[in-house]
Every structure is written in C-alpha cells, then in structure tokens.
C-alpha positions in Angstrom: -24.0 -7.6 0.0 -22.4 -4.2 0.6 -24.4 -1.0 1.2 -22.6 0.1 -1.9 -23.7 -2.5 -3.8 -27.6 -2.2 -2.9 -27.5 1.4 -4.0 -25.5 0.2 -7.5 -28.5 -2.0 -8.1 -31.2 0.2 -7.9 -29.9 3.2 -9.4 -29.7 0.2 -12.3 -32.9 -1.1 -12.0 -34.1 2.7 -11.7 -32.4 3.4 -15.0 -34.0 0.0 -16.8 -37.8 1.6 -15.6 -37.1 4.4 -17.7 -36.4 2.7 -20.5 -38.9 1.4 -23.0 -42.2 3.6 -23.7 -42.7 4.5 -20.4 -39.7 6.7 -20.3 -39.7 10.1 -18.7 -39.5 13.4 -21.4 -36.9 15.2 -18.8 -36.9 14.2 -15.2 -38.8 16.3 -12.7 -36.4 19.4 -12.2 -36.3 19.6 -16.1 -40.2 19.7 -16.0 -40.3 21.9 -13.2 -37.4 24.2 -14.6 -39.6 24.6 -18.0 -42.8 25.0 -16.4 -41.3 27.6 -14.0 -39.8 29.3 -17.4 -43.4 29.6 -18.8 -44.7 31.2 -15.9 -42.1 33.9 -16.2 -43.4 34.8 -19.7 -46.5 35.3 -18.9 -47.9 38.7 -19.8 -49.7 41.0 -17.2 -53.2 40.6 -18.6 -53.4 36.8 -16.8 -54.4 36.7 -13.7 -51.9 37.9 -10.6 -52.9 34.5 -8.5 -51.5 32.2 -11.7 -48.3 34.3 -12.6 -47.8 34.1 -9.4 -47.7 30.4 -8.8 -44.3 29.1 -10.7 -43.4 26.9 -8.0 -46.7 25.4 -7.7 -46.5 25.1 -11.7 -42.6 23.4 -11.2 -44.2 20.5 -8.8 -47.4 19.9 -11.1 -45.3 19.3 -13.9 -43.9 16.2 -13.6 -47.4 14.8 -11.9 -48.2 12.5 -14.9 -45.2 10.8 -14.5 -46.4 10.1 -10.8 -49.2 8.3 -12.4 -47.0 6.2 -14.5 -45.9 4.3 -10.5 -45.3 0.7 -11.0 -47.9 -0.2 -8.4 -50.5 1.9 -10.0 -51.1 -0.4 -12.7 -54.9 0.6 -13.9 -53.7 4.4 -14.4 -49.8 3.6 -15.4 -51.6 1.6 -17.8 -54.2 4.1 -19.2 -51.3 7.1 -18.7 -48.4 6.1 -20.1 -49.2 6.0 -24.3 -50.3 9.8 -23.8 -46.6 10.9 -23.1 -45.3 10.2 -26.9 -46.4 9.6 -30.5 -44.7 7.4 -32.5 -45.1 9.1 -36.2 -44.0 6.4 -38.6 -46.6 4.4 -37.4 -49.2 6.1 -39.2 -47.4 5.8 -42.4 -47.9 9.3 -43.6 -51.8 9.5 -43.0 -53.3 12.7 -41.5 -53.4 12.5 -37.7 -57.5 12.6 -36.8 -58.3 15.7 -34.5 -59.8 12.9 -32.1 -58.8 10.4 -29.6 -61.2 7.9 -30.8 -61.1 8.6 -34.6 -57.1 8.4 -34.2 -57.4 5.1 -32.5 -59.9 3.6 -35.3 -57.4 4.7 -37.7 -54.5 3.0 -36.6 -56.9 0.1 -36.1 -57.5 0.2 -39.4 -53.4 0.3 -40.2 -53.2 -2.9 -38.2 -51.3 -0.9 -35.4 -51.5 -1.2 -31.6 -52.8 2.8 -30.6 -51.3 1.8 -27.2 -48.0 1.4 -28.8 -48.2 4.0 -31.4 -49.2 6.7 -28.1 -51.5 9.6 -27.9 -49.8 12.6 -27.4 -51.5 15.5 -29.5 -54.3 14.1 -27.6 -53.8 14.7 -24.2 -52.4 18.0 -24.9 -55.7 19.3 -26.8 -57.8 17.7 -24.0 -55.7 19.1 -20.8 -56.0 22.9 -23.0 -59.3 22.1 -23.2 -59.6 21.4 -19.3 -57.8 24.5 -18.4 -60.0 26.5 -20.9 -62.9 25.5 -18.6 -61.3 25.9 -15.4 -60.2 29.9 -16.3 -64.0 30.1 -17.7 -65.1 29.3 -14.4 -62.9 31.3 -12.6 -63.9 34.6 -15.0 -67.5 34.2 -13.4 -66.0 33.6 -9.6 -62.5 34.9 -9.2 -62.8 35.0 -5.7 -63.0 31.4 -5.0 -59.9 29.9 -4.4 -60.8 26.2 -5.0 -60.8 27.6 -8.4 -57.9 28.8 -8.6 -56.3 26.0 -7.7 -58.0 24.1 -9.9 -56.9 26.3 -13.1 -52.9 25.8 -11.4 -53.6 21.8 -11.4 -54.6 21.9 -15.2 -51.9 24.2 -16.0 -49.2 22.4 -14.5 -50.3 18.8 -16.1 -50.7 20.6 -19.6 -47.0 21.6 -18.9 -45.7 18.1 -18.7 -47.4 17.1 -21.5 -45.6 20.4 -23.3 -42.6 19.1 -22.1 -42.6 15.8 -23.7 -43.5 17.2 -26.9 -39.9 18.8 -27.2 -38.2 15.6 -26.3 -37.8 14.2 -29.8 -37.3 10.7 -28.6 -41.1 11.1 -27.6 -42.1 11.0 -31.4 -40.9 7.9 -33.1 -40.5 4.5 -32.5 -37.1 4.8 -32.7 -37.0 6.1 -28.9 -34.2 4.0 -27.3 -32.1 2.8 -29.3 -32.2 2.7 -33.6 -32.2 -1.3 -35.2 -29.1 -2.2 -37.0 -30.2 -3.8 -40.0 -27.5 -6.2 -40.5 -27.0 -7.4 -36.7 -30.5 -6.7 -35.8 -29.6 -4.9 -32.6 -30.5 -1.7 -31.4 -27.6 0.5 -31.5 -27.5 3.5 -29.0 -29.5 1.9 -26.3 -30.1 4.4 -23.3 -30.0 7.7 -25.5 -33.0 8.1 -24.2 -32.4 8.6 -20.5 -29.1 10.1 -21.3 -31.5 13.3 -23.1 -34.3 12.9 -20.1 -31.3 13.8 -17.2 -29.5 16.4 -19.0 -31.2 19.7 -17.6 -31.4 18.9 -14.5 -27.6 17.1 -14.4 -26.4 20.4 -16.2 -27.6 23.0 -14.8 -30.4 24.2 -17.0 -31.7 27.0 -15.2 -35.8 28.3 -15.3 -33.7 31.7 -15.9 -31.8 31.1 -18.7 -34.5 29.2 -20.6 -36.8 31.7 -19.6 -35.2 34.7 -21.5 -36.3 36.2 -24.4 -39.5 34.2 -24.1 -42.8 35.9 -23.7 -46.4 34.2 -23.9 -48.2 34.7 -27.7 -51.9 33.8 -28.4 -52.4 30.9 -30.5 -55.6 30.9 -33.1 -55.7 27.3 -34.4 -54.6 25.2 -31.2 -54.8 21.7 -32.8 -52.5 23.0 -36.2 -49.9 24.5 -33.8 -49.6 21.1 -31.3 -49.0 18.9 -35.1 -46.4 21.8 -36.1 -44.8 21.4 -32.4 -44.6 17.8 -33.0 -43.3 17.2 -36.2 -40.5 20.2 -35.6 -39.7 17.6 -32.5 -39.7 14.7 -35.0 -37.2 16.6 -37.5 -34.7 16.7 -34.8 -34.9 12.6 -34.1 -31.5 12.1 -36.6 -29.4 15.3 -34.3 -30.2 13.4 -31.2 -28.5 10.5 -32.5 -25.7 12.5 -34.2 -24.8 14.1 -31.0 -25.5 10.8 -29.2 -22.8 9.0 -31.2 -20.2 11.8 -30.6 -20.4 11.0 -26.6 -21.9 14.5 -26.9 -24.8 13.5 -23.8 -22.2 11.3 -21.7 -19.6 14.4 -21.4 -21.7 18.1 -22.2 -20.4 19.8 -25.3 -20.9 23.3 -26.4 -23.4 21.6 -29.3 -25.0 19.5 -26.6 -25.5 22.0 -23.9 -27.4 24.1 -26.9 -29.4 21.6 -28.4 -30.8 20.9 -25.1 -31.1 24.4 -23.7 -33.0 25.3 -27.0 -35.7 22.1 -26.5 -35.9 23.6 -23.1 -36.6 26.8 -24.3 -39.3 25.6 -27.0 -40.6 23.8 -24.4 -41.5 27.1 -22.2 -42.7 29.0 -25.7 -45.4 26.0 -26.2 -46.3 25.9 -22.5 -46.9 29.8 -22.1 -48.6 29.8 -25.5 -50.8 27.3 -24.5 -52.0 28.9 -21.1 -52.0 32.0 -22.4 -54.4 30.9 -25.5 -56.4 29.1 -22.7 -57.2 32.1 -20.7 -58.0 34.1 -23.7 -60.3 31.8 -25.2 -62.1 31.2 -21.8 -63.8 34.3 -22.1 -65.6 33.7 -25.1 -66.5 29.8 -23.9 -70.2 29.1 -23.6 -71.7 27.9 -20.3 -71.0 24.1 -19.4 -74.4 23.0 -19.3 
C-alpha cells in the first residue's frame, strides 16, 4: 500500500467520524474565527484582560469537540447530544427551561433525549458558569487563576454558540433528508460539506467581525429558543444550495449564506458574554 493511499483512507475514515450526530458545527478555525469575531465586539466596559484574549477565546472554542475523541468514550458519550437539538422530535411541545424536565418530556414522547440532543441546555448552563466566574472575579480582579477561568467558560460557551448557527444542528434531518419512495437518504455528507466551509474559504474573524458590536440580553433563555428556531428555519436553504453543488464549488449565494451564519454566530457569542458580565454584578454570593 502506497503512502498515497494510507493518507486517502484516513482523510475517508476522518470524513465518516464526522458524520452521524457527533458531527462538528464548523471545524476548529471556523470556531476559532467566530469566537475571535466576538471578542472584537466587545464594548469597553468588559474587562481589558478578556477583550484582550481572542486568541485564547479561538483555541477554547472548538474544546468540546476535543471531548467528543473516540477513545474518550465516558465524556464523548455524555458530550456529544449537547452540540445539537433535533426539533421535530418534540412534536411542537414547549421546550422545558430544564435539562432534566426536558429529558422527562421526551420520555414521555417515547423519544431517546440522547438522540433528540440538548443544546439550549448547555448553552444556558455554560452562561450560567461564566456568570459565576465574572462574579468572582468582580470581588478579586487581581487574581489571575480567575481570570483564566472566566476565558475557559467563555470560550466553551462560544462553541456551543457556534453550533447553534449551524442549522444542520437542529433537526433530524442533519446528513442527509429520507427519500420517501427509495427510502434513502439523499444528500448524504451536506453536513461536513457546511462544517469545512469557513475555514476552506477563507472566512476571516475580520470580515465576520464587522458591523458587530456586543448588546445586553434581558431574557437569556427566550433569546437562545429564538436563536435556535431562526437556525431551524434555514434547514430547507441548506439543502437548496446543497442540491445546486453550491458547498462543493463556492457561489456568491453560498459564500453569503455562510458568512452570514458566521456572523450570527459572533452576535450570539458577544451577546452572551456580554449579558454574562453584566448580570454578574448583581449575582448573589455562592454559598
């Protein structure tokens, strides 16, 4: 077997681990290029040591999908249904503002919650872990274990962010759609096809970065469900540019579609730290 033919077999068998629900919402550089887009928003009332941290914030990104390693198999397990939400699958009922409440209710609809995934989930619980951390650093802003902590929360809040954008991470249909009459899926691979485009493309932190500047958000929990299901509504485009070729060779349509998921990706991420710093003055002590 040729050298040539080692590498063609594990670029394939790279591209098979990305398929199915363990699929990555952009690869790394995307992440990074978002989260480094967010940081650039970011008005001057947060503190210097975080706006000042964007390549810090680019590597910490893509972190949970380091988690989601074949050979970690207790935390890939536990990890990988927080990265998407398959909508249909809770057949129009009112998503619970809880983990657990959400995971009795799809009990209840006779749904696998592993399957269905958690993602509105671990975004409110990493905002609320980043809350804390900036509370903690208000009363010691000295400390710099501290701030690296509130970096570390802020950079896995991002990825999570990022995923949200990715409307493939919001339905079932996130590979592939069935064809009724042949029963196969048709499209297969869309999905990794959408994940590589920034960073195959050249989507730059600046040019999703402009225009953009960090807003407060009052009800955290309504604006991650609006985030979502603006995600959802896009599902049918991806497909529709999909079957033009649109993701295998750029188009101008393509290249914008992306560039503005990218770009709604950095507005949720900066709103998200920013609304965590501002509401971390007003948290109570822990304990």
């Amino acid at each position: 077997m040729t050298h040539k033919t080692v590498l063609a077999l594990a670029l394939l068998t790279a591209s098979v681990l990305l398929l199915g629900h363990v699929a990555y919402a952009w690869w790394s550089e995307g992440h990074g290029a978002v989260a480094e887009a967010a940081t650039a928003s970011l008005p001057d009332d947060m503190p210097r040591f975080f706006r000042t941290a964007a390549k810090a914030l680019y590597h910490l990104s893509a972190e949970p999908d380091r988690w989601k390693n074949p050979q970690a198999k207790h935390l890939r397990a536990a990890e990988a249904p927080d990265h998407f939400i398959d909508l249909e699958d809770y057949q129009g009922r009112e998503l619970p503002a809880d983990r657990y409440k959400a995971i009795a209710l799809l009990q209840e609809l006779k749904v696998k919650p592993e399957v269905v995934g958690f993602l509105p989930y671990a975004l409110m619980e990493n905002y609320d872990r980043l809350t804390v951390a900036f509370s903690d650093y208000r009363k010691d802003k000295d400390n710099p274990i501290i701030q690296h902590k509130c970096i570390v929360y802020a950079g896995i809040l991002a990825h999570y962010t990022g995923d949200c954008v990715m409307p493939l991470h919001t339905t079932r249909d996130f590979d592939g759609r069935l064809d009724p009459e042949s029963g196969k899926k048709l499209q297969k691979g869309i999905h990794a096809k959408i994940d590589a485009f920034p960073e195959r493309h050249g989507l730059t932190a600046e040019e999703i970065s402009r225009g953009i500047k960090a807003r407060p958000i009052e009800d955290v929990w309504k604006h991650v469900l609006e985030r979502i299901n603006e995600s959802h509504a896009l599902v049918g485009k991806c497909y529709d540019i999909d079957r033009e070729g649109g993701f295998d060779k750029p188009t101008k349509e393509s290249r914008a579609f992306i560039l503005e998921r990218c770009r709604a990706g950095a507005q949720f991420t900066a709103d998200l730290w920013y609304s965590a710093w501002l509401r971390s003055e007003k948290l109570p002590p822990h304990w």
